[in-house]
C-alpha positions as CSV (number, residue, x, y, z in Angstrom):
1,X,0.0,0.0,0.0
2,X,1.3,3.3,-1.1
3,X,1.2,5.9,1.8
4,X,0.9,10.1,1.1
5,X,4.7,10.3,2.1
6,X,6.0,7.8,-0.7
7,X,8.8,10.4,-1.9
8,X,9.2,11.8,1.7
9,X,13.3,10.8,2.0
10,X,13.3,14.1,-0.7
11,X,11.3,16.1,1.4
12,X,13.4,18.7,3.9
13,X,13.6,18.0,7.8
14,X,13.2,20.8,9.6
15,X,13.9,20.2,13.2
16,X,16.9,17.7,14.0
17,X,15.6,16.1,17.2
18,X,18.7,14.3,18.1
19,X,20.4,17.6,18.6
20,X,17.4,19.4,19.9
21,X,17.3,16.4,22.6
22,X,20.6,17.7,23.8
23,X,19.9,21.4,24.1
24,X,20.8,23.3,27.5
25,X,17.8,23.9,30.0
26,X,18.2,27.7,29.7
27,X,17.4,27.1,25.9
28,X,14.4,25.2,26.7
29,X,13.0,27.8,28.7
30,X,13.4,30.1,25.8
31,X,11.4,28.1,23.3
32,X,9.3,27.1,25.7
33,X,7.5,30.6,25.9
34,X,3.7,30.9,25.5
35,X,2.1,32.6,22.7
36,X,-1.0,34.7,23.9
37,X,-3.9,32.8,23.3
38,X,-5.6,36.1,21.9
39,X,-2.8,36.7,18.8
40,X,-4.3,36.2,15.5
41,X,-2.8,34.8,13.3
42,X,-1.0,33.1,16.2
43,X,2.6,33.2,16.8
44,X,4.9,30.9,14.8
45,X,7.0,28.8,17.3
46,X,10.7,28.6,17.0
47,X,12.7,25.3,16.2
48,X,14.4,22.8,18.6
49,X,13.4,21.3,21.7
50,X,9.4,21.2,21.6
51,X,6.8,18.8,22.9
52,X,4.8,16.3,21.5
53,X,1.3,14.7,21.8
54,X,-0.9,11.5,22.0
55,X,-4.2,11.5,20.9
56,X,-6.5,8.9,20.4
57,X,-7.9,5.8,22.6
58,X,-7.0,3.2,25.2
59,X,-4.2,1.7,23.3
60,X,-2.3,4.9,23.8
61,X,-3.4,6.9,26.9
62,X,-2.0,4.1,28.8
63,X,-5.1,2.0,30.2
64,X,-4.3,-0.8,32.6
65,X,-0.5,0.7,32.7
66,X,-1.1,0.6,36.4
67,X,-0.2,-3.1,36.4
68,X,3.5,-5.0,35.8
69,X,2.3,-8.3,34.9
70,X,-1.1,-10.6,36.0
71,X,-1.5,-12.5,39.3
72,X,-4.2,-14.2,40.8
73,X,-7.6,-13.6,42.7
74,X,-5.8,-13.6,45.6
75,X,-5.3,-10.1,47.0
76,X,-2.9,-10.5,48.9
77,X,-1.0,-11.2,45.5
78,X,-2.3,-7.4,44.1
79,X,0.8,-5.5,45.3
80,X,3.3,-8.0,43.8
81,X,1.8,-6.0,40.2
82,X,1.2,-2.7,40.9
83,X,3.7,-1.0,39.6
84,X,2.3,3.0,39.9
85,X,-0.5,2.4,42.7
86,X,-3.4,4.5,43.3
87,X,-2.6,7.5,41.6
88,X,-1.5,5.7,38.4
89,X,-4.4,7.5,35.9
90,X,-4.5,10.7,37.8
91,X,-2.9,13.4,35.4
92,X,-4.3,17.0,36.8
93,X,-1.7,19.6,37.8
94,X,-1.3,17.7,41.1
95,X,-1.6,14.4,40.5
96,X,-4.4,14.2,42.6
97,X,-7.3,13.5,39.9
98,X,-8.0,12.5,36.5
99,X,-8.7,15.6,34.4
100,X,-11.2,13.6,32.7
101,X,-12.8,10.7,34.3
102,X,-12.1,7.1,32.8
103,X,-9.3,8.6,30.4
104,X,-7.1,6.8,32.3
105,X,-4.5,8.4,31.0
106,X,-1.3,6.9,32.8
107,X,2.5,7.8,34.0
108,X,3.7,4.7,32.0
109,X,1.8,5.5,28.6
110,X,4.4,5.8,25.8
111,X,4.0,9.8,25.2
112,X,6.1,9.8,28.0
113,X,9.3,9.8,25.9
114,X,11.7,11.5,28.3
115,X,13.7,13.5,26.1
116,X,15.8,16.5,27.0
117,X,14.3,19.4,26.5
118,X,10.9,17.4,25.0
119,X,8.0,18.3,26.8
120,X,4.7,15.5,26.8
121,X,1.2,16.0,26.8
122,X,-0.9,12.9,26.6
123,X,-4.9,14.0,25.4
124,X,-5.7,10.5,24.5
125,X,-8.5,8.9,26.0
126,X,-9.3,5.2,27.0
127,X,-13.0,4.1,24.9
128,X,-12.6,6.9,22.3
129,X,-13.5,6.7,19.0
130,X,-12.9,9.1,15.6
131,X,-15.6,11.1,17.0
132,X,-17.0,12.6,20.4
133,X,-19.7,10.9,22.0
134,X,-21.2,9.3,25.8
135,X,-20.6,6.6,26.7
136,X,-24.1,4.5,27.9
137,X,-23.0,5.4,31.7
138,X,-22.5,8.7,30.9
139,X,-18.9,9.0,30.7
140,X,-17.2,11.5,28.4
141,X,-15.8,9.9,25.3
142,X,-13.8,13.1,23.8
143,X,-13.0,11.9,20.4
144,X,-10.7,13.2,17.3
145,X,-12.7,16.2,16.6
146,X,-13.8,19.4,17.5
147,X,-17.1,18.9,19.5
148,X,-18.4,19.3,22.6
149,X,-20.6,16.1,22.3
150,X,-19.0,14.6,25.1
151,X,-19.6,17.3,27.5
152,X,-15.5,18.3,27.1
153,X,-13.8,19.4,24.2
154,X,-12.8,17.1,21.4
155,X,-9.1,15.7,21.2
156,X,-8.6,18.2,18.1
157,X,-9.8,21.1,19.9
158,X,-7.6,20.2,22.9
159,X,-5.2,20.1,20.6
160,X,-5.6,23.3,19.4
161,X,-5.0,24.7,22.6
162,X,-2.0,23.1,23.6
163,X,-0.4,23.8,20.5
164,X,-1.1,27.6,20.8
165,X,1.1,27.7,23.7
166,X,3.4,24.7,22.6
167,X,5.8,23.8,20.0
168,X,4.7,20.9,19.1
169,X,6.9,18.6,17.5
170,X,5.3,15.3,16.7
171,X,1.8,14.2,16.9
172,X,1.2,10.6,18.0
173,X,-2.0,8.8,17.1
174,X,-3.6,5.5,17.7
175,X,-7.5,5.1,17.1
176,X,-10.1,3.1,15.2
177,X,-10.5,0.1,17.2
178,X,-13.2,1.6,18.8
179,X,-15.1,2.9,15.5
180,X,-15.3,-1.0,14.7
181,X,-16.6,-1.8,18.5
182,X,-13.7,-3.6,18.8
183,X,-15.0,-3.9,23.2
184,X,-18.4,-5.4,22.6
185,X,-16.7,-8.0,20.0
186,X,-14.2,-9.1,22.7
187,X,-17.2,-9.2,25.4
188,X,-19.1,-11.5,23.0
189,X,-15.7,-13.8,22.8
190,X,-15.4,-13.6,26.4
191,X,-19.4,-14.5,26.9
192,X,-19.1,-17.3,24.4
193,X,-16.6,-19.0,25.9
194,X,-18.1,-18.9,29.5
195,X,-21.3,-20.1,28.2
196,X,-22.1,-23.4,29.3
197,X,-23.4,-24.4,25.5
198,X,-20.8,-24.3,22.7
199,X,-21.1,-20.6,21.1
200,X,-18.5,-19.0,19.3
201,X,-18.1,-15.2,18.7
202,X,-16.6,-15.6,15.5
203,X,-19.3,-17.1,14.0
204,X,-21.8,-14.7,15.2
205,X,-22.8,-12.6,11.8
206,X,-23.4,-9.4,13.6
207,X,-19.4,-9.7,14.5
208,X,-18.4,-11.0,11.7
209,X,-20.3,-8.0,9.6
210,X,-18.1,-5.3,11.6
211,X,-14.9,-6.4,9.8
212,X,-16.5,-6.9,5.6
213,X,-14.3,-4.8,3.4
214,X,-17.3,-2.4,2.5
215,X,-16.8,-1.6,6.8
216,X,-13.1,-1.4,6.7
217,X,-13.1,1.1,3.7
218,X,-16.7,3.3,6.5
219,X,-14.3,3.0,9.1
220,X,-11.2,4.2,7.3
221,X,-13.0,7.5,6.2
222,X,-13.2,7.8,10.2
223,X,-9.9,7.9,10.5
224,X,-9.3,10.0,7.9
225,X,-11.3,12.7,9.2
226,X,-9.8,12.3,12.5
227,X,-6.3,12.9,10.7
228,X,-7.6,15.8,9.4
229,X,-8.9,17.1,12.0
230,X,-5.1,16.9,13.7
231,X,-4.0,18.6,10.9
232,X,-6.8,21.5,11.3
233,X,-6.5,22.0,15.0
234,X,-2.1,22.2,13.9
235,X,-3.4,25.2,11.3
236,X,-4.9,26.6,13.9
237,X,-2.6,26.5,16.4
238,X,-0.1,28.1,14.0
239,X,1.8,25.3,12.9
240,X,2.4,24.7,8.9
241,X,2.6,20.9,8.5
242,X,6.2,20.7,7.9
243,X,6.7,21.7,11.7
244,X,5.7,18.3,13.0
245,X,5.1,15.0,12.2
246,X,2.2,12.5,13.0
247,X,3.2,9.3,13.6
248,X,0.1,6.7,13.5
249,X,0.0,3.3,14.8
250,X,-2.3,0.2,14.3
251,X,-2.9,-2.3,17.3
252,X,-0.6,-5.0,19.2
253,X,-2.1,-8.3,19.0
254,X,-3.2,-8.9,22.6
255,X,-3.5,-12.7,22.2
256,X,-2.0,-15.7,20.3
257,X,-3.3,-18.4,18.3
258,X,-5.3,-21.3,19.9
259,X,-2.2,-23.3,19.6
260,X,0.1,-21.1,21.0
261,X,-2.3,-20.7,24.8
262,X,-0.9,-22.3,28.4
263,X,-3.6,-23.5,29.2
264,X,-6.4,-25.8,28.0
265,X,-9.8,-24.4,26.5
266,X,-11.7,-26.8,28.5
267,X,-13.7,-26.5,31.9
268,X,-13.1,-22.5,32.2
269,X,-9.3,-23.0,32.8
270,X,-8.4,-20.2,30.7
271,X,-10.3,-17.6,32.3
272,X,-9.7,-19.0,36.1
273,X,-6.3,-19.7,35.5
274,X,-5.2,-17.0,33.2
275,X,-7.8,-14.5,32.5
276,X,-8.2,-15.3,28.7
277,X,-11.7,-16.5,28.1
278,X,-11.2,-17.3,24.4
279,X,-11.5,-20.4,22.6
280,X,-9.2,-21.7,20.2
281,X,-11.7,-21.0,17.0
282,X,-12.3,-17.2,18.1
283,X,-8.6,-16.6,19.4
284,X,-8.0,-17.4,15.6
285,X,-10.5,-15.0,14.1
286,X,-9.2,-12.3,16.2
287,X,-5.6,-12.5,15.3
288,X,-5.9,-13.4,11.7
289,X,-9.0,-11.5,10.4
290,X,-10.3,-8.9,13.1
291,X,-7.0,-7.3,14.0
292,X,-5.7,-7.0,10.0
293,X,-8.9,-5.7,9.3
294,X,-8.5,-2.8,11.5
295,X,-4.6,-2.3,10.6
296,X,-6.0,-2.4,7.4
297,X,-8.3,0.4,7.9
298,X,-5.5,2.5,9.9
299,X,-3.5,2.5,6.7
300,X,-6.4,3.4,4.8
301,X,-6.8,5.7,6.5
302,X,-3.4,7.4,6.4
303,X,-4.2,7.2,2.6
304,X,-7.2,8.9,2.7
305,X,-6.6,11.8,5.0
306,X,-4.5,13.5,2.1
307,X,-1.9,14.7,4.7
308,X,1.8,14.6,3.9
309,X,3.4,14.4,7.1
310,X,2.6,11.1,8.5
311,X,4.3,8.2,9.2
312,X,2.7,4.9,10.0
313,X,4.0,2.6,12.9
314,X,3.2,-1.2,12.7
315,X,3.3,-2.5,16.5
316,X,1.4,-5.8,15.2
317,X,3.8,-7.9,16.4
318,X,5.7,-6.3,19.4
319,X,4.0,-8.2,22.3
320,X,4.8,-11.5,20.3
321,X,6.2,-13.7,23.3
322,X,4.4,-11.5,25.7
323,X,1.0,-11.9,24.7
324,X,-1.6,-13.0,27.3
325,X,-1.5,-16.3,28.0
326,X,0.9,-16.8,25.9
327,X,3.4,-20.1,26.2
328,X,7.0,-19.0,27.6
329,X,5.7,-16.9,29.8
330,X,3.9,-16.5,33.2
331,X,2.1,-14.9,36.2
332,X,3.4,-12.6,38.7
333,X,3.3,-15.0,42.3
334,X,4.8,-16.8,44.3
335,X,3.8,-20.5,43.7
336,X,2.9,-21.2,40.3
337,X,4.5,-17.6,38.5
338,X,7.6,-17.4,36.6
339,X,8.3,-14.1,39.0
340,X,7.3,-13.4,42.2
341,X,6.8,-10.0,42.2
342,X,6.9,-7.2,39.1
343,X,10.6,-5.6,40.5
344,X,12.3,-9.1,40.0
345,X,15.4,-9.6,37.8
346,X,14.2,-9.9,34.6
347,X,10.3,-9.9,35.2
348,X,9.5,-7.7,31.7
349,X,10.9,-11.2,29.9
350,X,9.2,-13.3,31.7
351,X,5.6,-12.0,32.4
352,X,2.9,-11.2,30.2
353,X,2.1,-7.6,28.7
354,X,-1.2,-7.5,28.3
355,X,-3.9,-6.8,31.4
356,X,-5.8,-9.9,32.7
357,X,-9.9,-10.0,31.7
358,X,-11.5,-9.4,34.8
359,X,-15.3,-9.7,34.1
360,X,-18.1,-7.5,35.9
361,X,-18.7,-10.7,38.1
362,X,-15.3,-11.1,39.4
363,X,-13.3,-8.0,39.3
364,X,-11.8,-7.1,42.4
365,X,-10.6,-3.9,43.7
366,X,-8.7,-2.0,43.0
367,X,-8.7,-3.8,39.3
368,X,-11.0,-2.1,36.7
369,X,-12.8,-3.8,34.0
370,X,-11.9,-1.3,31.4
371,X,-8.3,-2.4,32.2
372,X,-8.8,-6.0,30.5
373,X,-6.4,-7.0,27.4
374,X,-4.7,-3.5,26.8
375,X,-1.0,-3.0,27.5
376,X,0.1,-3.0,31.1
377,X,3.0,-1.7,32.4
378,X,5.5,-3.4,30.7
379,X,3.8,-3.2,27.3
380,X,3.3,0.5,27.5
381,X,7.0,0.9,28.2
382,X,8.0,-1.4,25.3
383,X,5.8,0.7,22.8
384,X,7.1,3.8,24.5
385,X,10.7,2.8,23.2
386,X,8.9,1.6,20.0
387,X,7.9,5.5,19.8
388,X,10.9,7.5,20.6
389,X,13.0,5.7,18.2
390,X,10.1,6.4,15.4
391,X,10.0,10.4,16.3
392,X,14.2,10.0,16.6
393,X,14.6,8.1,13.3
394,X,12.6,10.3,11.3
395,X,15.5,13.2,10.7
396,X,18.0,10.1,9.9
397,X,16.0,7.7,7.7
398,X,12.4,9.3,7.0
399,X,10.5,6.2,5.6
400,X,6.6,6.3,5.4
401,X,6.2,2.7,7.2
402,X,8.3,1.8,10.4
403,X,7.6,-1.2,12.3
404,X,8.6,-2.2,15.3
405,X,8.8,-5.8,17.0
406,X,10.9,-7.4,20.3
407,X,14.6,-6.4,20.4
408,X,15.9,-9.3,22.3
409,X,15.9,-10.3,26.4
410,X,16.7,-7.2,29.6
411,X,15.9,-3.7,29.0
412,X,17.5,-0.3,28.7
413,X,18.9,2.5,30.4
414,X,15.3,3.4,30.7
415,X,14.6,0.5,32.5
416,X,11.8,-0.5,29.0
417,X,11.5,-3.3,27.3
418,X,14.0,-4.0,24.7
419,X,12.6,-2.9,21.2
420,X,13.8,-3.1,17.5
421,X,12.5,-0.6,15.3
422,X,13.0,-1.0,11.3
């Protein structure tokens, strides 16, 4: 598939990240200066250090990065995961609540890049879709536009406003799943195999319909207009597009094939055991047709947005060997986990990176439901590193598709996952 940026190794870099990384703190300061919110047109920002952004849904605000690794039922097992505690979602000025409710918006979500002289804003939010919307509970869904449907400002408006005030740098996006109601598939998985009659959500025709090529190609336009909407909110702001750069991503694959699970489909063991209530026919579906059909709609997206400053970032396969349930790897406790606890010597290669299913039924405090199979702790720190060497690379090697996968056993100075990028 041939992306917008086909010829972009001709087209000029503007910024040089690796040597605005290493800028002075005084220098910072300096660029760092607000532009009143009242100039018009506003103020263009001056190269170097700057900041940059994620927008989008769960897979990138950093849901269920509270937790290093899955353990048991048992709560006396909890703390032997929790690798940011209470406050882990809380992202106000004080770290004392979430600025928006359910965003769950995390310390460990990859945004966090921890550059010199790189500021980080994470607007992403956990359940949102292209567009702006309620959730049935009435939780605020702020999406990749400009409304106020959700009773807060769209992503693109928020944006807006940050990048008044902001030089923003690079743009980080991941989003769709939800457009295809990717949840309420996964529920119907999870119901299927807890059902005491043999059901299968891959054969249910409403599912199945979600993922036809005529919805990829609905979906896609979605994400297009949500692209363009990052690229309106950018105008906006003050900020010609060859400023920054938006770097899109598709999904991880959460689980593996039927073949490749621990544990047996039979009498509940995957759920009790592991927390992966899928059998073997519908793990199948989900990793060869459901998750390709919405990277394929990511892409098409990218296509269809028209916008010439985007590069795509295929995470497929980066959890490979950490997926949940996965053979090779384990639980975090004492008596039938690989690790004992999430700070032991190499517990990011031997643990899982992908959050436990907890069901309504059996969720325990201080779990949440909304945490179940997103990237936990260790798997927002592995596509962190995925991320900074995508915005790092793109001065060096500007290619319109990167992809990132494993990078071998330990992890870096950073204390992330080790992660190749090509």
């Amino acid at each position: 598939m041939r992306h917008p940026l086909s010829s972009s190794c001709s087209r000029p870099r503007r910024r040089g990240r690796v040597a605005a990384a290493a800028a002075t703190a005084a220098a910072v300061t300096g660029l760092l200066a607000t532009v009143p919110a009242a100039a018009s047109p506003p103020q263009r920002q001056a190269p170097g250090p700057g900041a940059v952004v994620s927008l989008g849904d769960s897979y990138i605000s950093g849901e269920a990065g509270r937790w290093a690794g899955n353990t048991d039922a048992n709560p006396a097992n909890f703390p032997r995961v929790d690798a940011l505690g209470p406050t882990a979602y809380f992202d106000n000025a004080n770290r004392t609540a979430e600025r928006i409710p359910k965003c769950h918006r995390s310390r460990s979500a990859e945004i966090h890049l921890g550059l010199p002289g790189t500021a980080s804003e994470n607007l992403a939010c956990s359940g949102a879709r292209t567009d702006s919307f309620r959730s049935s509970k009435g939780v605020a869904k702020p999406g990749l536009d400009f409304s106020d449907a959700a009773g807060v400002p769209g992503q693109a408006r928020q944006l807006e406003e940050y990048a008044r005030d902001h030089p923003v740098r690079m743009v980080a996006v991941s989003v769709g799943g939800n457009d295809f109601g990717f949840g309420d598939v996964i529920t119907s998985c999870v119901l299927a195999y807890l059902s005491p009659l043999p059901k299968s959500c891959s054969q249910d025709a409403a599912n199945r319909a979600r993922f036809t090529d005529r919805a990829v190609e609905q979906r896609a336009d979605d994400i297009a207009g949500g692209l363009r909407n990052v690229k309106q909110a950018m105008l906006r702001a003050g900020h010609d597009t060859d400023e920054y750069d938006v770097i899109v991503q598709n999904y991880p694959a959460p689980i593996p094939h039927g073949r490749d699970f621990r544990y047996p489909a039979a009498l509940g063991a995957r759920q009790t055991l592991g927390g992966c209530a899928f059998n073997d026919r519908d793990a199948d579906w989900a990793v060869d047709s459901v998750l390709p059909a919405v990277g394929r709609a990511v892409e098409r997206g990218i296509d269809k947005s028209g916008l010439d400053n985007v590069r795509f970032l295929d995470v497929t396969h980066a959890f490979d060997g950490h997926r949940l349930c996965e053979r090779g790897v384990g639980l975090v406790e004492p008596v039938r986990g690989t690790v004992s606890r999430w700070t032991d010597p190499g517990a990011s290669d031997k643990t899982e990176w992908i959050s436990w299913v907890r069901t309504v039924t059996a969720v325990l405090p201080p779990f949440q439901v909304q945490e179940a199979l997103h990237p936990n702790h260790w798997g927002q720190l592995a596509l962190r590193n995925c991320l900074r060497q995508a915005y790092t690379a793109l001065d060096q090697a500007p290619r319109n598709r990167l992809t990132c996968t494993g990078g071998g056993t330990g992890r870096n100075g950073r204390g992330e996952p080790r992660m190749r990028l090509s």
